[in-house]
C-alpha positions as CSV (number, residue, x, y, z in Angstrom):
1,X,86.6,94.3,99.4
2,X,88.8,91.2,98.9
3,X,90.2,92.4,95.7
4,X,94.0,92.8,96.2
5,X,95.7,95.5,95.2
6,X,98.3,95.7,91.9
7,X,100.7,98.1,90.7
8,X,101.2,97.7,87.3
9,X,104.7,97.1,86.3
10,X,104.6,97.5,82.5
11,X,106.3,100.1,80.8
12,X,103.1,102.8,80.6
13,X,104.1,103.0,84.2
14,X,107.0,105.4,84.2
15,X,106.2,104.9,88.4
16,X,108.7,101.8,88.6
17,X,111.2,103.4,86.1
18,X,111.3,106.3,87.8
19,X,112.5,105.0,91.4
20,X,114.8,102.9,90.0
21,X,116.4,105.2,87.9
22,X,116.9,107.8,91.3
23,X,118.0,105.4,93.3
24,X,120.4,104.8,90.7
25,X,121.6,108.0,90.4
26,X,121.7,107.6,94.0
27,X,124.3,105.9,94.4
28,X,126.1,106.6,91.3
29,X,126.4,110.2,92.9
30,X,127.2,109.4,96.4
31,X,129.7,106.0,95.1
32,X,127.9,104.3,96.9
33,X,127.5,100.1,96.4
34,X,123.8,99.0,96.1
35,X,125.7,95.9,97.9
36,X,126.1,95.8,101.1
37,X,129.5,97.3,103.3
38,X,132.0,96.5,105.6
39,X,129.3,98.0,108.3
40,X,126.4,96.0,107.0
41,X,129.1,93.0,106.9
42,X,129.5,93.7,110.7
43,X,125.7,93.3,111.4
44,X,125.8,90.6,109.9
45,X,128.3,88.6,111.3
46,X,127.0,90.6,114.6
47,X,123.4,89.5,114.8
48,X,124.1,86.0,113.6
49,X,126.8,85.2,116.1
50,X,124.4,86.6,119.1
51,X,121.7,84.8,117.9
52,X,123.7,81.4,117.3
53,X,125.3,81.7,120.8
54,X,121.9,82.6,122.8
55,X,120.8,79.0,120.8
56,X,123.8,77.4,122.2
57,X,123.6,78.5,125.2
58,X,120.4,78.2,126.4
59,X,120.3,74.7,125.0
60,X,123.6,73.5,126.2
61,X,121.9,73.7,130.0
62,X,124.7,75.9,131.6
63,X,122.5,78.8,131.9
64,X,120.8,78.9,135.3
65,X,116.9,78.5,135.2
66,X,116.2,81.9,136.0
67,X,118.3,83.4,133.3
68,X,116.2,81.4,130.9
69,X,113.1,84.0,130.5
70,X,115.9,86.8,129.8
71,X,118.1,84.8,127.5
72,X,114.9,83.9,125.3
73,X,113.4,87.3,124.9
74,X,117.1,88.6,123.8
75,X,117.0,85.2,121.5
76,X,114.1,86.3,120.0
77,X,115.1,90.1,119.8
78,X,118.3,88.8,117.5
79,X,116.2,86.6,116.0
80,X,114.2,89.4,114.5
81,X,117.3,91.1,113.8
82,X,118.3,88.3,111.5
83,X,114.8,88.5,109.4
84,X,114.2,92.0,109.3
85,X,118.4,92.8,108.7
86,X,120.0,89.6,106.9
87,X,117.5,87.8,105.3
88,X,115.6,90.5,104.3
89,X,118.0,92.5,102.4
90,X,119.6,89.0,101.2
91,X,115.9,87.9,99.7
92,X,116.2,91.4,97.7
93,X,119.1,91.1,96.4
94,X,121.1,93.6,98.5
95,X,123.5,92.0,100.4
96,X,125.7,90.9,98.0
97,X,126.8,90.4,94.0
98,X,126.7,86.9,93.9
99,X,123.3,85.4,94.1
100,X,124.2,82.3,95.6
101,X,125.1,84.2,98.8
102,X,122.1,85.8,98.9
103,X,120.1,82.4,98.5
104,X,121.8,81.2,101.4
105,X,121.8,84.4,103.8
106,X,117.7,84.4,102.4
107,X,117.7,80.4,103.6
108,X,118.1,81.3,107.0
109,X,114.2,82.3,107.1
110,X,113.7,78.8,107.7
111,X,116.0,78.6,110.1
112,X,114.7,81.2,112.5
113,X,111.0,79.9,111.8
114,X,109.7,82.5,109.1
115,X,107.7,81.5,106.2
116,X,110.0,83.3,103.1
117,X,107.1,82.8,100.6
């Protein structure tokens, strides 16, 4: 039972060619950017700003000790937001056209403490 499991990803599968080729149409249909939006833009910038002034914050010392528990849970709350939201759809490709951007959006799985491999 340790055998992994495989999808085969040659062309006898049409399974792969399939999905890509709906989503496609997708978003051909709909005009629709497989890149990301002026919402998705706003999550962004959203989620990273929380999560880079809960940092500050709670390290600068101004916080009061009892607001420390709260402060860290929402830290870690925009934390995930930042994995599962940015990086994520940066590490597929998703977030923008130019791959360098996404690189650098997917680098930030370091940053918050994730292992990206």
């Amino acid at each position: 039972m340790s055998q992994k499991l495989k999808f085969s990803r040659t062309s006898e599968s049409l399974f792969f060619a399939t999905v890509r080729h709906r989503v496609s149409l997708f978003f051909k249909s709909h005009q629709l950017s497989q890149h990301a939006n002026k919402k998705m833009w706003f999550k962004v910038v959203f989620f990273l700003t929380g999560f880079v002034g809960l940092y500050t914050l709670i390290l600068s010392g101004f916080a009061a000790i009892w607001m420390l528990l709260p402060l860290t849970a929402t830290l870690g709350i925009f934390c995930a937001f930042v994995g599962f939201n940015v990086c994520h759809d940066a590490l597929h490709g998703s977030l923008s056209e130019n791959n360098s951007v996404n690189n650098l959006f997917g680098f930030l799985f370091h940053l918050i403490g994730a292992n990206p491999y």
